[in-house]
C-alpha positions in Angstrom: -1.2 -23.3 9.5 -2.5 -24.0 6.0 -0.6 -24.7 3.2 -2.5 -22.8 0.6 -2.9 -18.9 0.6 -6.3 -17.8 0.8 -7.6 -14.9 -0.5 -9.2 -11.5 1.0 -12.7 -11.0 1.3 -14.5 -9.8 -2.0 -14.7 -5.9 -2.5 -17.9 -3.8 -1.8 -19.4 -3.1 -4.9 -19.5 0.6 -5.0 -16.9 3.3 -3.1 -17.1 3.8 0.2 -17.4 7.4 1.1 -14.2 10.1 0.5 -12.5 13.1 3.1 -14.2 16.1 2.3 -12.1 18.8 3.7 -10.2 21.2 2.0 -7.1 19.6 1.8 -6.9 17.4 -1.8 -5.8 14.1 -0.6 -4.7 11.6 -3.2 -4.8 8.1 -2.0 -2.7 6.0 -4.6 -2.9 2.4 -4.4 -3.0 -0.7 -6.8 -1.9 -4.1 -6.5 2.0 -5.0 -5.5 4.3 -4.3 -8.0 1.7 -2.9 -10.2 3.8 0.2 -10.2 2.7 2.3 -7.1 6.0 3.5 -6.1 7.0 4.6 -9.6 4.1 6.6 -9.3 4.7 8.1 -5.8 8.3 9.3 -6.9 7.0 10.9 -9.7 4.8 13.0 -7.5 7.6 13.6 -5.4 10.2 14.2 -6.9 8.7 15.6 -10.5 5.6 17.6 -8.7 7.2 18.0 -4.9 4.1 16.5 -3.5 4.0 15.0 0.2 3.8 11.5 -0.3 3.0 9.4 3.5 4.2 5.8 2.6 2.0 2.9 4.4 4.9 0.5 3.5 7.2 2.8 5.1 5.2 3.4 8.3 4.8 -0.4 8.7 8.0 -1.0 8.6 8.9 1.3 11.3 5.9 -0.3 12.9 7.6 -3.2 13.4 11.5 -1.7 13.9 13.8 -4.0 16.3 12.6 -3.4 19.7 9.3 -1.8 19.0 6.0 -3.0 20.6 4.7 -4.9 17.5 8.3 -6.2 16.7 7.8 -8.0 20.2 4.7 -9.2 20.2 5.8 -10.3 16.6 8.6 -12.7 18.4 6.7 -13.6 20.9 4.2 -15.4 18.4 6.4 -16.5 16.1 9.8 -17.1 18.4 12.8 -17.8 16.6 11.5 -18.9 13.3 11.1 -15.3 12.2 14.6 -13.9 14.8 17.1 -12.5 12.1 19.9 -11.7 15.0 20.7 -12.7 18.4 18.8 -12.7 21.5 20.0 -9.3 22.2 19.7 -7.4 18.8 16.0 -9.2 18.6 15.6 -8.3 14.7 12.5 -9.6 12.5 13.2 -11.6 9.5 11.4 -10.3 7.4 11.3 -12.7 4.6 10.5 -15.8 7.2 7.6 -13.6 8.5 6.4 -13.3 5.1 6.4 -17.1 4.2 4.2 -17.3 7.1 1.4 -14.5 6.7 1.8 -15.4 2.9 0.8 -18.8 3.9 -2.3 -18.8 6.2 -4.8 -16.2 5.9 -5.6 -16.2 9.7 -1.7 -15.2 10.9 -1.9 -12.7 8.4 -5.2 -11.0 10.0 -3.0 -11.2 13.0 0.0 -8.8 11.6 -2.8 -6.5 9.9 -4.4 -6.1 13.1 -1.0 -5.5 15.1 0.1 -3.2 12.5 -2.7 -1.5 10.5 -3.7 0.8 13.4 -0.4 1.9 14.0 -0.2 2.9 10.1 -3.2 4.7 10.8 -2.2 6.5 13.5 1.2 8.1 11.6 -1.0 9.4 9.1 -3.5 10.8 11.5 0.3 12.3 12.8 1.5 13.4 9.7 -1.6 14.9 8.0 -1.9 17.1 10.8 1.9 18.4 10.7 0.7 18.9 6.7 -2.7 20.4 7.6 -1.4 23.9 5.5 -0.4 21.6 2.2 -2.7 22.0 -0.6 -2.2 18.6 -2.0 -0.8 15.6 -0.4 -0.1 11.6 -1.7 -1.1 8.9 0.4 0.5 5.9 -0.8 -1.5 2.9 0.2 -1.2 -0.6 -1.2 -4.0 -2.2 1.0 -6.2 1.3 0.8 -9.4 -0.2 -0.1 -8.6 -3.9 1.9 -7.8 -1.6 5.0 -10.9 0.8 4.3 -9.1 3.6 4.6 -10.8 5.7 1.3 -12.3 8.1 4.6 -8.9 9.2 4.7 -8.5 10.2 0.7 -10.2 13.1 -1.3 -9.9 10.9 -4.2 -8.6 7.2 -5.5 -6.0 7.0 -8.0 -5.6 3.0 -8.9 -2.1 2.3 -10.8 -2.9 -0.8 -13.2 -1.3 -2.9 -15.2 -2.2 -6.7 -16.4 -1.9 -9.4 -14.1 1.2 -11.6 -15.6 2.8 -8.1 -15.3 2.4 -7.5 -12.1 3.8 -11.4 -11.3 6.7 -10.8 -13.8 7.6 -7.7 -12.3 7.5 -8.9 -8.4 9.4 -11.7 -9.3 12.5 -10.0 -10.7 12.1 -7.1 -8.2 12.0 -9.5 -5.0 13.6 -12.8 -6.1 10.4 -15.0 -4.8 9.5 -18.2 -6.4 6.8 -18.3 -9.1 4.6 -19.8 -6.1 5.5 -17.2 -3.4 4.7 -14.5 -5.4 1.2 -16.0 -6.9 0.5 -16.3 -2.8 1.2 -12.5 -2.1 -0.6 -11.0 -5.5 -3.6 -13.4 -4.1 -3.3 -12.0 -0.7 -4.6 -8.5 -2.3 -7.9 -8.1 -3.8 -7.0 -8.7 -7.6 -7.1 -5.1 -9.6 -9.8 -5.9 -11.8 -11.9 -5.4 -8.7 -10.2 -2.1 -7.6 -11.1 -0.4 -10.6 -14.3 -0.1 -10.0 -13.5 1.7 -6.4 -11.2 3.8 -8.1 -11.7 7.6 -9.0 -9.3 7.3 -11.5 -7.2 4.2 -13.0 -3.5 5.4 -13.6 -2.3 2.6 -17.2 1.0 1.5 -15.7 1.3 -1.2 -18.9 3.5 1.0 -20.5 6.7 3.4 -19.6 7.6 5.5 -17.2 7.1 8.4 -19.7 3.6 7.1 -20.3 3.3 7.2 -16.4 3.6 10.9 -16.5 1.9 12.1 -19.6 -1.5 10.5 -17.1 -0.5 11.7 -14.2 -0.2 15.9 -15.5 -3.8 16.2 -16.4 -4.7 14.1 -13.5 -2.9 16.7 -11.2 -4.6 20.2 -12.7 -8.1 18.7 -13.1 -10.6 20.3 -10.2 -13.4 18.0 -10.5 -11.4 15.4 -8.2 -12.4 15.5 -4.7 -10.3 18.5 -3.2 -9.8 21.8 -4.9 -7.8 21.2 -8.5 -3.9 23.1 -8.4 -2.0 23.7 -11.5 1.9 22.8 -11.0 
């Protein structure tokens, strides 16, 4: 393995094409800890959106005895084995010093686990089918190329020293292990030009939802507008 994080490849330059059913479907993404959850409870919990978590899907992904936590151990053996032989639980945090560190292992995880994230929203979109509007909270949307999935691209941004201040004190990494996971994502200046819509998350959460109201009633978005 190498001991420097390298980055993603560079961005397309323009979109890539959006859903065009009849369903308006949201995709929120951004960089990590630029404020994307923040966002997605808001809708929740403020609006009563949907929202289908990617974080959340990959973590079941990867769940003690599942298919991808094995082939996870089975790479990586005990170096990333939280309990005993019989419980067989990930370590999370040792598995992320390692895909932090070396580009290629962490092609490896995205290709165990991104088509499994795919496949739960393929599972839950259909149980939502009748929902006029639902969230698709995705940090890795455009790395992933998964816009096909989305209606429309909301972007939460912020500065870059904010985003490392704020992953620092959220997930207790040192100054060098979180500069190695903000480079694992393609930096935000680049996903704003992918973006349908930038969401300013430089602020408060009270400027969070003065942007997100008018974003939520406009009808020139992708799927049809809805007034909550």
């Amino acid at each position: 393995m190498t001991d420097q994080p390298a980055g993603p490849a560079q961005p397309e330059p323009s979109p890539r094409p959006r859903w065009c059913g009849g369903q308006r479907r949201i995709g929120l993404t951004g960089g990590i800890a630029s404020g994307k959850s923040t966002v997605g409870r808001l809708l929740a919990d403020r609006h009563g959106l949907p929202v289908l978590d990617a974080d959340l899907y990959a973590r079941e992904a990867l769940a003690p005895g599942s298919a991808a936590s094995r082939a996870v151990l089975e790479r990586y053996g005990p170096t990333v084995r939280a309990g005993g032989e019989a419980e067989a639980v990930l370590d999370r945090a040792a598995l992320g010093r390692i895909v932090f560190a070396d580009a290629a292992e962490r092609r490896w995880l995205e290709e165990l686990v991104h088509p499994l994230v795919r496949q739960r929203f393929a599972e839950e979109l259909e149980q939502l089918a009748a929902a006029p509007v639902v969230v698709l909270m995705v940090p890795l949307l455009f790395e992933a190329g998964l816009e096909n999935l989305c209606s429309e691209v909301w972007l939460v941004d912020c500065e870059p020293q904010q985003q490392l201040q704020r992953l620092l004190a959220r997930d207790q990494l040192s100054a060098a292990e979180a500069t190695a996971r903000i480079a694992a994502q393609w930096p935000l200046v680049h996903k704003r030009s992918l973006a349908d819509q930038c969401i300013d998350n430089r602020g408060t959460a009270e400027d969070l939802e003065t942007q997100i109201q008018p974003l939520l009633t406009r009808s020139d978005l992708g799927g049809p507008g809805t007034t909550w």
